[in-house]
Backbone as CSV, one residue per row, in Angstrom:
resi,resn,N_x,N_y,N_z,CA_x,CA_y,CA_z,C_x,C_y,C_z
1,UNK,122.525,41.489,126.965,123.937,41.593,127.215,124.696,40.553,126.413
2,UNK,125.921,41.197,126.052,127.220,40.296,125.486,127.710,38.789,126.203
3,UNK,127.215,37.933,125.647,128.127,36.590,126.477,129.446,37.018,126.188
4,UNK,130.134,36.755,127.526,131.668,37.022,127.629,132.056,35.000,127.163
5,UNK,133.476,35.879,126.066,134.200,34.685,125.476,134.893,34.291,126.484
6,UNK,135.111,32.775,126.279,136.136,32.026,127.344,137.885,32.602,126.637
7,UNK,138.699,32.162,127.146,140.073,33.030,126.621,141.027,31.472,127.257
8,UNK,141.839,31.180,126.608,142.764,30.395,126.567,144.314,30.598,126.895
9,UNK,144.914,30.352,127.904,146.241,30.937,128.131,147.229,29.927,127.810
10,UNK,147.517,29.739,126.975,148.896,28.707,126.438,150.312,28.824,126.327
11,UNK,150.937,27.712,127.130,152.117,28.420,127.610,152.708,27.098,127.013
12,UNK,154.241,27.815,126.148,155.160,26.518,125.726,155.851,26.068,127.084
13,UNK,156.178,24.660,127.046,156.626,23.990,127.884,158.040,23.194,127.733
14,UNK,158.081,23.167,126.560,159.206,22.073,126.016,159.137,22.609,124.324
15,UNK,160.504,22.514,123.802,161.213,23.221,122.976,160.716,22.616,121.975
16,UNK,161.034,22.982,120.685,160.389,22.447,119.593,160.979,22.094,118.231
17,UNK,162.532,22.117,119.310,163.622,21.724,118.861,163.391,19.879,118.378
18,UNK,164.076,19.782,117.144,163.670,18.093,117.146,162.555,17.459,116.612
19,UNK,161.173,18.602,117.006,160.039,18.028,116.396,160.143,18.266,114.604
20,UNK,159.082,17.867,114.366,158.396,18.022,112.892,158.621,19.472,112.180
21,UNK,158.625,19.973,111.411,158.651,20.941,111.180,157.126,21.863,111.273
22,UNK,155.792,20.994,111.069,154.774,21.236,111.772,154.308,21.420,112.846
23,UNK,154.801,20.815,113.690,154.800,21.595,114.784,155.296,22.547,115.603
24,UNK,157.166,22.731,115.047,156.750,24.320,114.920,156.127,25.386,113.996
25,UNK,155.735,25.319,113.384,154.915,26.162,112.437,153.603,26.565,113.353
26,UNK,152.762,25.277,113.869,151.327,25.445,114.535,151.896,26.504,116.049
27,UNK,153.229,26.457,116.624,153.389,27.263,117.674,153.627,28.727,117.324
28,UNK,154.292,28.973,115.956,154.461,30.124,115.612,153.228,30.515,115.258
29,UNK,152.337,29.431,115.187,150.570,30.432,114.192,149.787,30.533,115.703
30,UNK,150.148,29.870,116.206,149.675,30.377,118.153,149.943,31.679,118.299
31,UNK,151.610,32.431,118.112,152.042,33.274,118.800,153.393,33.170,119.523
32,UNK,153.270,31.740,119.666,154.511,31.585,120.728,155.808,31.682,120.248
33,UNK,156.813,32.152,120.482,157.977,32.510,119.912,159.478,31.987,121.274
34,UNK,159.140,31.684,122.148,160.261,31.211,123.257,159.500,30.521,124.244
35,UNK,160.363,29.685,124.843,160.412,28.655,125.781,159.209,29.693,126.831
36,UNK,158.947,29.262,127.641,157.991,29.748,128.718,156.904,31.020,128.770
37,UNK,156.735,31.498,127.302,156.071,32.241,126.872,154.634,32.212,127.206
38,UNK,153.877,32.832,127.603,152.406,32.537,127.738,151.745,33.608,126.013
39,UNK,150.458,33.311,125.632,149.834,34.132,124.923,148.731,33.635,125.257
40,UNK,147.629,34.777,125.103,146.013,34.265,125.214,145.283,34.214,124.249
41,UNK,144.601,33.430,123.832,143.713,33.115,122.526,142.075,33.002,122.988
42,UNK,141.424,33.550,122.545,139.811,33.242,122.388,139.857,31.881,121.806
43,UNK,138.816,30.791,122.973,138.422,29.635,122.865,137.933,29.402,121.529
44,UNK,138.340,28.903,121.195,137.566,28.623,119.732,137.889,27.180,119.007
45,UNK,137.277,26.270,118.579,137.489,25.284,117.821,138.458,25.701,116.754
46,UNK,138.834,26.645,116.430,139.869,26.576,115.232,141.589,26.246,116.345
47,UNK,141.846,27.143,117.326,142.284,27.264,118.246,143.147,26.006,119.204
48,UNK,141.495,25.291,119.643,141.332,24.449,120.169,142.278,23.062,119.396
49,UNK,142.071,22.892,117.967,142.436,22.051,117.372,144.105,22.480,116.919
50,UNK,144.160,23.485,117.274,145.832,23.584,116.805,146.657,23.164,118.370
51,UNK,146.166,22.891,119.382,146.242,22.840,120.443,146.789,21.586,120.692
52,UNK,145.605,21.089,120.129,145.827,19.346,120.163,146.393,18.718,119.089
53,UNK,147.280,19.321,118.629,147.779,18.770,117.443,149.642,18.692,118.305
54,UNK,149.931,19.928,119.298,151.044,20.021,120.187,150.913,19.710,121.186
55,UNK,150.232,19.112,121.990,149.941,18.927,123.340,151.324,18.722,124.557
56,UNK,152.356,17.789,123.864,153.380,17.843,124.610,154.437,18.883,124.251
57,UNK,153.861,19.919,123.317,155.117,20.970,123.747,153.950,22.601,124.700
58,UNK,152.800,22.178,124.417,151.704,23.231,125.583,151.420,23.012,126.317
59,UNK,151.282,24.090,127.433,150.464,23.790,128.675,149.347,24.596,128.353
60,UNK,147.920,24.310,128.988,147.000,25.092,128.238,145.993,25.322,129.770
61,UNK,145.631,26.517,130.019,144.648,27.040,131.071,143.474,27.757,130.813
62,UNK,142.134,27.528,131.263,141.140,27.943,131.046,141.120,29.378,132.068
63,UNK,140.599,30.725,130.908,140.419,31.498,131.934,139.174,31.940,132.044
């Protein structure tokens, strides 16, 4: 049988107004496009590291 992938639910939290211009760029290559948006991503170290590059504008949940 298939190991089932872990899945990542990342939700913006705070605007991205103000920041870097990199960091909005890394939210638009997420998906995220507005304030309180959720999208789900397959766990993945590529993922993972764009993650932590925004930490104070994501909230991030393991599903």
């Amino acid at each position: 049988m298939a190991k089932k992938m872990k899945t990542l639910r990342i939700t913006q939290v705070k605007s991205g107004i103000g920041y870097k211009p990199k960091a909005k760029a890394t939210l638009r290559a997420l998906g995220i496009r507005r304030m309180h948006q959720s999208v789900e991503q397959a766990d993945s170290p590529q993922i993972r590291g764009m993650v932590n590059l925004i930490p104070y504008l994501v909230k991030v949940e393991e599903l």
